[in-house]
Steps between C-alpha positions, in 0.01 A plus 500: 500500500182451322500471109256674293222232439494442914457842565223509216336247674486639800356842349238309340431320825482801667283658269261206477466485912445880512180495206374180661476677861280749358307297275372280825391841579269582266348141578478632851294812408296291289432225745369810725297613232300178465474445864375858526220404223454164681389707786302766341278178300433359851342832595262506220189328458400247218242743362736749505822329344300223243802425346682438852619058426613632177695780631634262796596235259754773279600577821597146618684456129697833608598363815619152310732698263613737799581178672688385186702818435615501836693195460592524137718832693626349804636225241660781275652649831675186602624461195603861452707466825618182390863681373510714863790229578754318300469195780256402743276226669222424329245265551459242173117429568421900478695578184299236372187627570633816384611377191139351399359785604736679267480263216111477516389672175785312304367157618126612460568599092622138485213407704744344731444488902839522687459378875693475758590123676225462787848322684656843521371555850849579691680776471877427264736806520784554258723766462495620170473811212141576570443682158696214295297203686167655356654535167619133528141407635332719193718335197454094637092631544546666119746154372194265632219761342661466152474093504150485614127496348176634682377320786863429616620585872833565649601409872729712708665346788811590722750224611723492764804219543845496670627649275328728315168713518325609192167428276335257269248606189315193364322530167204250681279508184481646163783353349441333161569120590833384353661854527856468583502789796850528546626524134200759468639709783853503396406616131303786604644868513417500896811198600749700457356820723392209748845358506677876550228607769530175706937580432483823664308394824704169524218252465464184234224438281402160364190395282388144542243320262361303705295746681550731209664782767753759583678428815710797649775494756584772714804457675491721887 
């Protein structure tokens, strides 16, 4: 039996995956718009049309933000249907990428670039709470974001042993030199959330100076 929050959750999921359906919709129509203007441009000559490479270049920055809008959605949509199941298989390297996608304006008001490890090439598999491994993911990306200056960059990588599968999120630059990382991270509001989040899907977390990270273990 669900409790109240869950089933919240799953309303506003719901919700969420219904409006961004039909919003990818209206980008549809409008894509057909512009290629219908495209068309109707070719058909008409310079003398007629003198404005045609100006016209042609809105269109083009159209296109761009169409482009844009379509994945800003089918981001929102996986996470909307992140909640659809209280366990599942998911695949570290994509909640990743989902997760910067997610976090994107957050790290860009910080001027901050979040990327993800250029080693994550195989596919890792976990079975885990969806919905409370992007929450995890969002509150390390938010921890590290507090700590750091403009300029700074923060890698994403999965890791895979024996015994556990899970992630790493390295602060790589933009940390004042000299800062101690871990007794930063343990002071700030965020520990305790991390430390309950990481509880409830039966994972570890550990910070380590040396690399100034956050190292989480996710145990299948």
């Amino acid at each position: 039996m669900m409790n109240i929050e869950e089933k919240q959750l799953l309303f506003f999921g719901k919700v969420t995956a219904g409006i961004t359906h039909e919003l990818k919709n209206v980008f549809a129509i409008i894509m057909e718009s512009c290629g219908l203007l495209e068309d109707i441009i070719s058909l008409t000559s310079d003398e007629a049309f003198p404005t045609r490479q100006k016209f042609q270049k809105s269109l083009a920055g159209i296109q761009n933000q169409i482009d844009r809008g379509v994945k800003l959605l089918n981001h929102l949509n996986s996470f909307a249907h992140s909640p659809d199941a209280p366990a599942a298989d998911v695949e570290i390297g994509q909640m990743l990428e989902l997760i910067i996608a997610l976090s994107y304006r957050f790290a860009k008001l910080k001027k901050v670039t979040l990327e993800l490890s250029s080693s994550a090439c195989r596919p890792l598999f976990v079975k885990t709470r969806p919905a409370a491994l992007l929450m995890l993911l969002f509150y390390c990306i938010e921890c590290c974001l507090s700590l750091m200056t403009a300029g700074g960059s923060i890698i994403l990588s999965p890791v895979k042993t024996e015994k556990f599968s899970g992630f790493h999120i390295f602060c790589q630059s933009g940390l004042d030199k000299g800062i101690d990382f871990k007794k930063e991270v343990t002071s700030s509001s965020l520990w305790s959330e991390l430390q309950f989040i990481v509880g409830e899907i039966g994972g570890n977390i550990r910070l380590d100076d040396a690399v100034q990270g956050i190292f989480i273990e996710i145990h299948s």
